[in-house]
SEDODO-665504 format. One record per residue (C-alpha): residue number from 1; residue in three letters; chain; x negated, y, z. Coordinates in nm, 2 decimals, decimal comma. Layout:
N
- nr rest kette xx yy zz
- NUM ALA A X Y Z $
...
// end
This chain:
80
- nr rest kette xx yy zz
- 1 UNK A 0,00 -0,77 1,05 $
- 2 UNK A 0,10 -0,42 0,98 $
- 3 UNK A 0,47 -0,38 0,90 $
- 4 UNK A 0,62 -0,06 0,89 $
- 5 UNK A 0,99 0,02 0,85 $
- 6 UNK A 1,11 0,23 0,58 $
- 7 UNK A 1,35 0,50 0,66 $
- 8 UNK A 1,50 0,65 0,34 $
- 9 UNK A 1,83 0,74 0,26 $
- 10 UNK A 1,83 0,41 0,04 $
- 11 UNK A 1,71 0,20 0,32 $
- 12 UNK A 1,97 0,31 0,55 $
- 13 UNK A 2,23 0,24 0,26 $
- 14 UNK A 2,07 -0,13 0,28 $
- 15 UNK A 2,10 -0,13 0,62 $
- 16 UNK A 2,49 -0,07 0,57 $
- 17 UNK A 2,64 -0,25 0,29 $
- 18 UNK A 2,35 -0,53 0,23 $
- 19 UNK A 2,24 -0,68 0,57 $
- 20 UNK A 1,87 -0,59 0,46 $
- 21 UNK A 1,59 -0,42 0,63 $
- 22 UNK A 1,30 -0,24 0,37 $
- 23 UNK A 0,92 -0,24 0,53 $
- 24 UNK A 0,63 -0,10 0,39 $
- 25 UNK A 0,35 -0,38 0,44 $
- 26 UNK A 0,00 -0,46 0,37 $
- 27 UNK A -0,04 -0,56 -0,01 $
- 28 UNK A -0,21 -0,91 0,10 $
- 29 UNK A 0,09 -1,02 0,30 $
- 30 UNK A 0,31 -1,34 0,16 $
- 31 UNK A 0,64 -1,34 0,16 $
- 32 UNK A 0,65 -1,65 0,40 $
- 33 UNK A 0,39 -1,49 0,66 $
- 34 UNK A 0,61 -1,22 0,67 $
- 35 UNK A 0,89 -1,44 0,66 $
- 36 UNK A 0,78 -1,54 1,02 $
- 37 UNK A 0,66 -1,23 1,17 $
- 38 UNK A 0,99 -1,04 1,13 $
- 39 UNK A 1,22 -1,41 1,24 $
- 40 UNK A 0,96 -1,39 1,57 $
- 41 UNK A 0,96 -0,99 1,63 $
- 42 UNK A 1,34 -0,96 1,60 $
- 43 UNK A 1,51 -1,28 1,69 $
- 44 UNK A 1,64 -1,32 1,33 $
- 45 UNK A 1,68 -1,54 1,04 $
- 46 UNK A 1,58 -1,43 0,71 $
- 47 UNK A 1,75 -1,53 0,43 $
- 48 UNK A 1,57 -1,41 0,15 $
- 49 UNK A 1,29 -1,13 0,08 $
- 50 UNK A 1,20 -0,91 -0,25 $
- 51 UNK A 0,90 -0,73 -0,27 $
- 52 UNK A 0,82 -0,44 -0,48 $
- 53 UNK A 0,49 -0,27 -0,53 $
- 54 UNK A 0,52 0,08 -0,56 $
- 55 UNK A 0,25 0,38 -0,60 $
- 56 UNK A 0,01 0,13 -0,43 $
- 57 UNK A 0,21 0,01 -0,14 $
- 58 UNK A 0,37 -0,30 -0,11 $
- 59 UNK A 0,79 -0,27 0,00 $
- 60 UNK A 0,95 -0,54 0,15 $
- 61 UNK A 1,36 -0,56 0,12 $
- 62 UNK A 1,43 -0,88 0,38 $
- 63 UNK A 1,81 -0,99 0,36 $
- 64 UNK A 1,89 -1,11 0,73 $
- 65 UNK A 2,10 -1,41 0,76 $
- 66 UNK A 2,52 -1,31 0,76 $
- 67 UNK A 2,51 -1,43 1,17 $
- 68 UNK A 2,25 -1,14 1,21 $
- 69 UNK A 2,32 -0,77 1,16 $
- 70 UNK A 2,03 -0,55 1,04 $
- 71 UNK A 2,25 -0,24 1,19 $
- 72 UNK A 2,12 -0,39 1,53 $
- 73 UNK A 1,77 -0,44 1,45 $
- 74 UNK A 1,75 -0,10 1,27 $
- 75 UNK A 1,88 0,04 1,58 $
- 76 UNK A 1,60 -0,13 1,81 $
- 77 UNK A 1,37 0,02 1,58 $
- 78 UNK A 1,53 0,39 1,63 $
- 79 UNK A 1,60 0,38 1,21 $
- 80 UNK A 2,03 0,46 1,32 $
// end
């Protein structure tokens, strides 16, 4: 699965005040499959994920659970 993080200005806001990390992802990828590759890559538990297709790319806005902190995950993945 390709999954991407997104690294805008916005995302980092989302990072901050919303516990939720944006990807950029394959446009055949479910919500649950994705679901279970980000709970398995980071240690996490999601709690809910919007998608949004945008000039023909697929972007993934995945809430982490309150005992999770996206700030850390976005800092494993260099975003902070």
């Amino acid at each position: 699965m390709n999954i991407k993080p997104v690294a805008t200005e916005k995302a980092i806001m989302k990072v901050e005040l919303d516990n939720v990390l944006t990807f950029s992802i394959d446009q055949k990828v479910t919500k649950q499959e994705l679901k279970k590759e980000v709970e398995s890559l980071f240690n996490v538990k999601v709690e809910k994920i919007r998608t949004n297709i945008r000039n023909n790319q697929k972007i993934a806005y995945v809430k982490l659970n309150k005992k999770y902190l996206a700030i850390d995950v976005a800092t494993k993945l260099g975003l902070m």
